[in-house]
ZAMARGU-4260 file (C-alpha; in steps of 0.2 Angstrom, whole numbers, plus 5000, padded with zeros to 4 digits):
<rodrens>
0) 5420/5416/5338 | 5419/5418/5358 | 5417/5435/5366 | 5434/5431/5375 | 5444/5424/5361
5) 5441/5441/5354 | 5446/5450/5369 | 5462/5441/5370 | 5464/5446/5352 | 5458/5464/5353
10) 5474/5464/5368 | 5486/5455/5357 | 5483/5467/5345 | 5485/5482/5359 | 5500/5470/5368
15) 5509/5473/5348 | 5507/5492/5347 | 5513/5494/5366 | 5529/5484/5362 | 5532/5494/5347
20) 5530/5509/5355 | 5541/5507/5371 | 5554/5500/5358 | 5554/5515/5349 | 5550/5528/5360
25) 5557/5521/5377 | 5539/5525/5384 | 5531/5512/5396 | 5517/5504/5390 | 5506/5510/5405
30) 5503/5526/5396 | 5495/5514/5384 | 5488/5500/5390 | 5479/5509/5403 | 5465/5519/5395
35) 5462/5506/5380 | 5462/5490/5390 | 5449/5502/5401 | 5439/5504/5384 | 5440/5485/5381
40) 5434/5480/5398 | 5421/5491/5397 | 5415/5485/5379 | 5416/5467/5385 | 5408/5472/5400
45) 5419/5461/5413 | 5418/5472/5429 | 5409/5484/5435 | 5413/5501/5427 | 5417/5510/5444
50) 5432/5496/5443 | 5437/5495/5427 | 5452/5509/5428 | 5459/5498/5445 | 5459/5483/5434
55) 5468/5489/5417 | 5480/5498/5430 | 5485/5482/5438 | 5486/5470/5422 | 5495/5484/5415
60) 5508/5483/5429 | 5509/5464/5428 | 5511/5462/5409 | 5526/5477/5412 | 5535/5462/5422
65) 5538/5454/5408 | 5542/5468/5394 | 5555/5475/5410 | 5562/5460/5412 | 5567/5458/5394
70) 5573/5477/5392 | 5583/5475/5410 | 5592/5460/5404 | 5596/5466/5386 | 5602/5484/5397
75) 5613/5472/5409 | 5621/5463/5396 | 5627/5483/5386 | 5634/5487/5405 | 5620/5500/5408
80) 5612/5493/5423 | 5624/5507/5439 | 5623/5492/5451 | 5631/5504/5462 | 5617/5515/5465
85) 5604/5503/5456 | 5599/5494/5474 | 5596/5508/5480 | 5583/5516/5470 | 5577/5499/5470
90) 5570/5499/5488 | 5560/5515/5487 | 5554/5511/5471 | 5549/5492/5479 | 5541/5502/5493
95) 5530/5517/5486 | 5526/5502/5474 | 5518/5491/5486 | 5509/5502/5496 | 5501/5511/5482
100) 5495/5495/5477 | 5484/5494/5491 | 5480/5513/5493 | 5474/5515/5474 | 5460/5501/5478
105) 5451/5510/5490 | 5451/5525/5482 | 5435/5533/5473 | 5438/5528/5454 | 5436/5547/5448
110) 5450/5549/5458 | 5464/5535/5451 | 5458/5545/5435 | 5461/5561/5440 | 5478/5553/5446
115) 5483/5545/5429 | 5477/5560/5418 | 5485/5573/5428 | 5501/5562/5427 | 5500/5558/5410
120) 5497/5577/5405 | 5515/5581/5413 | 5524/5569/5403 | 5517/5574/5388 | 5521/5590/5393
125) 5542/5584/5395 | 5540/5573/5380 | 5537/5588/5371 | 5551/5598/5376 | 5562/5584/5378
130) 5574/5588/5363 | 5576/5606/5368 | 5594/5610/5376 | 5594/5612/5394 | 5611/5621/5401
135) 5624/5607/5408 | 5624/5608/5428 | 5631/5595/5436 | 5621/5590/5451 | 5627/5580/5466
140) 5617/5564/5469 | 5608/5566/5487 | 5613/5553/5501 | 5605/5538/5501 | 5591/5540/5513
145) 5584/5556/5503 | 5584/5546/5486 | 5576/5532/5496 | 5562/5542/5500 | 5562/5552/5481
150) 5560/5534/5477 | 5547/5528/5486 | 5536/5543/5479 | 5541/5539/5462 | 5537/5521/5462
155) 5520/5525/5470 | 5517/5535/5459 | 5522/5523/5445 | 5513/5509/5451 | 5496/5519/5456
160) 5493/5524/5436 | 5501/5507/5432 | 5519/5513/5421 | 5535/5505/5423 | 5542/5521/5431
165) 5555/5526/5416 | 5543/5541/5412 | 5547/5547/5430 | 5565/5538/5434 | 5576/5543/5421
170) 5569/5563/5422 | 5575/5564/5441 | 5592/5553/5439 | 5596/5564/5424 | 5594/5578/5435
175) 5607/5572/5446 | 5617/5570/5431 | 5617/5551/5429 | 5620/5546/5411 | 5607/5546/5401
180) 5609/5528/5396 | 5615/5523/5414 | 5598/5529/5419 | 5588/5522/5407 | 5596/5505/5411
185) 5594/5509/5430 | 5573/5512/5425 | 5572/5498/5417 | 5578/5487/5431 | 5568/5497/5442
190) 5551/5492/5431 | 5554/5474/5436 | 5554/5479/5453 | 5538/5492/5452 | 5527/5480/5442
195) 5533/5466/5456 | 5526/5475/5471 | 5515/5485/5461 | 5506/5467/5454 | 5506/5462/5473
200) 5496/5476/5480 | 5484/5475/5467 | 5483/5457/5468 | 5482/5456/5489 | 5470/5471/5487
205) 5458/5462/5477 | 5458/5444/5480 | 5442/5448/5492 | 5435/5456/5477 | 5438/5442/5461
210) 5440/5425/5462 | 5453/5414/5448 | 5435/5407/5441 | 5433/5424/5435 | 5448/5425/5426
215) 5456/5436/5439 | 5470/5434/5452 | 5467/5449/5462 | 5462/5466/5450 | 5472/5457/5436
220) 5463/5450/5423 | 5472/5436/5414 | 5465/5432/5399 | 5469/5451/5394 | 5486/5449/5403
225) 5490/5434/5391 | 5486/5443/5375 | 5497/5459/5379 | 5512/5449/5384 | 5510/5439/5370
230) 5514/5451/5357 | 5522/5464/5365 | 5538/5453/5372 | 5542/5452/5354 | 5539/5467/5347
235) 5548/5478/5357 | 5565/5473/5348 | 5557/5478/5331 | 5553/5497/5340 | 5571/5497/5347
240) 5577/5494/5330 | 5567/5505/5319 | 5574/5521/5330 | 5588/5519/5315 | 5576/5524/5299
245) 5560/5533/5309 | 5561/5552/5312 | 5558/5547/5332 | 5560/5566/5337 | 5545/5568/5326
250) 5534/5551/5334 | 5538/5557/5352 | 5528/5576/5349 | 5513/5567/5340 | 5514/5553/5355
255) 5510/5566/5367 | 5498/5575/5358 | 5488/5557/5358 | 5492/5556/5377 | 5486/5574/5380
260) 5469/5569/5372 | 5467/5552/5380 | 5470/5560/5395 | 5457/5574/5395 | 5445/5559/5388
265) 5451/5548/5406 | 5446/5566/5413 | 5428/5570/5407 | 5423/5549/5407
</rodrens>
């Protein structure tokens, strides 16, 4: 068996886990795909190490176009998508996204994982205190220009460790007391928009860099691209469906111990 039949089943076999686990956990798969698809390009040697983290960030943002996609419209159709405030967030988020595209390439490698572990640290942190009360304040949204520019931060942010942006959305619409679901819905439709501009950047950014003969369009790499989508459109659903007999609570707080570790790992690489 070819060395890149197995890598396209060795991302198949990630692309399922990812999909479970953003089904069950509403996590975005970024957390994930980043630092093991970094471990499988490495082990295959297909780029230079000093580039492997800028690669699995931007296949992980364009495989998210198609897992958002299919969460956005499933949110559309339950009436959780605030289209009202929606394009709104949309435009910073399109924004920070692009332009972090293009910055994340020319910084030092150590650095975009310095980024991501730091990043993936505090989410742990809020997954693990995510089931603990916290007193009801109702908070007025601010005017459209601030959000604009909260926006823009948060979907650079997003698209420079390669996430969909829920990890970070749905935390600071929340806190201007947006529904919980109403936020969820309005991250996912936000993911589209992230991985979109996020994909772009990355792809723009490297298109000097590696050519479609390599496998690449940009810093994506396709062949590992094909085997995450493949798998993880379709088991999703199945995550999304076993929040009903899985202690989730339970999931989330061993989730971020495994994110806490992988990011000291991304850290001391």
């Amino acid at each position: 068996m070819s060395e890149l039949i197995m890598l396209i089943l060795y991302c198949a076999l990630l692309g399922s886990g990812v999909g479970f686990l953003a089904g069950l956990l509403g996590i975005g798969g970024g957390l994930v795909i980043v630092p093991v698809l970094s471990i499988i390009l490495l082990h295959f040697e297909i780029l230079p190490a000093e580039q492997v983290v800028i690669a699995a960030i931007a296949t992980s943002l364009a495989s998210i176009l198609f897992t958002s996609t299919s969460s956005a419209i499933a949110h559309h159709k339950n009436g959780n998508v605030p289209w009202t405030l929606a394009p709104w967030v949309m435009t910073g988020v399109a924004l920070g996204a692009l332009i972090s595209g293009f910055i994340a390439a020319l910084l030092p490698e150590q650095v975009v994982r310095l980024v991501f572990a730091v990043t993936v640290v505090l989410i742990a942190i809020k997954m693990f205190v995510s089931n603990k009360r916290e007193p009801s304040v109702e908070r007025d949204m601010p005017n459209k220009g601030v959000l604009t520019i909260m926006t823009t931060i948060t979907g650079g942010l997003s698209a420079m460790i390669g996430i969909g942006g829920g990890a970070l959305l749905v935390p600071l619409l929340t806190f201007f007391s947006v529904d919980m679901k109403k936020a969820i819905g309005c991250a996912s439709a936000c993911g589209i928009v992230i991985a979109l501009f996020g994909s772009i950047g990355y792809i723009s950014s490297g298109s000097t860099v590696y050519q479609l003969a390599d496998g690449f369009t940009g810093f994506v790499y396709l062949p590992a691209l094909f085997g995450i989508i493949c798998t993880s459109w379709f088991t999703a659903p199945l995550g999304a469906k076993a929040t009903h007999h899985l202690p989730v609570s339970l999931i989330k707080k061993i989730f971020a111990a495994l994110l806490l570790v992988t990011a000291v790992k991304m850290i001391m690489y």
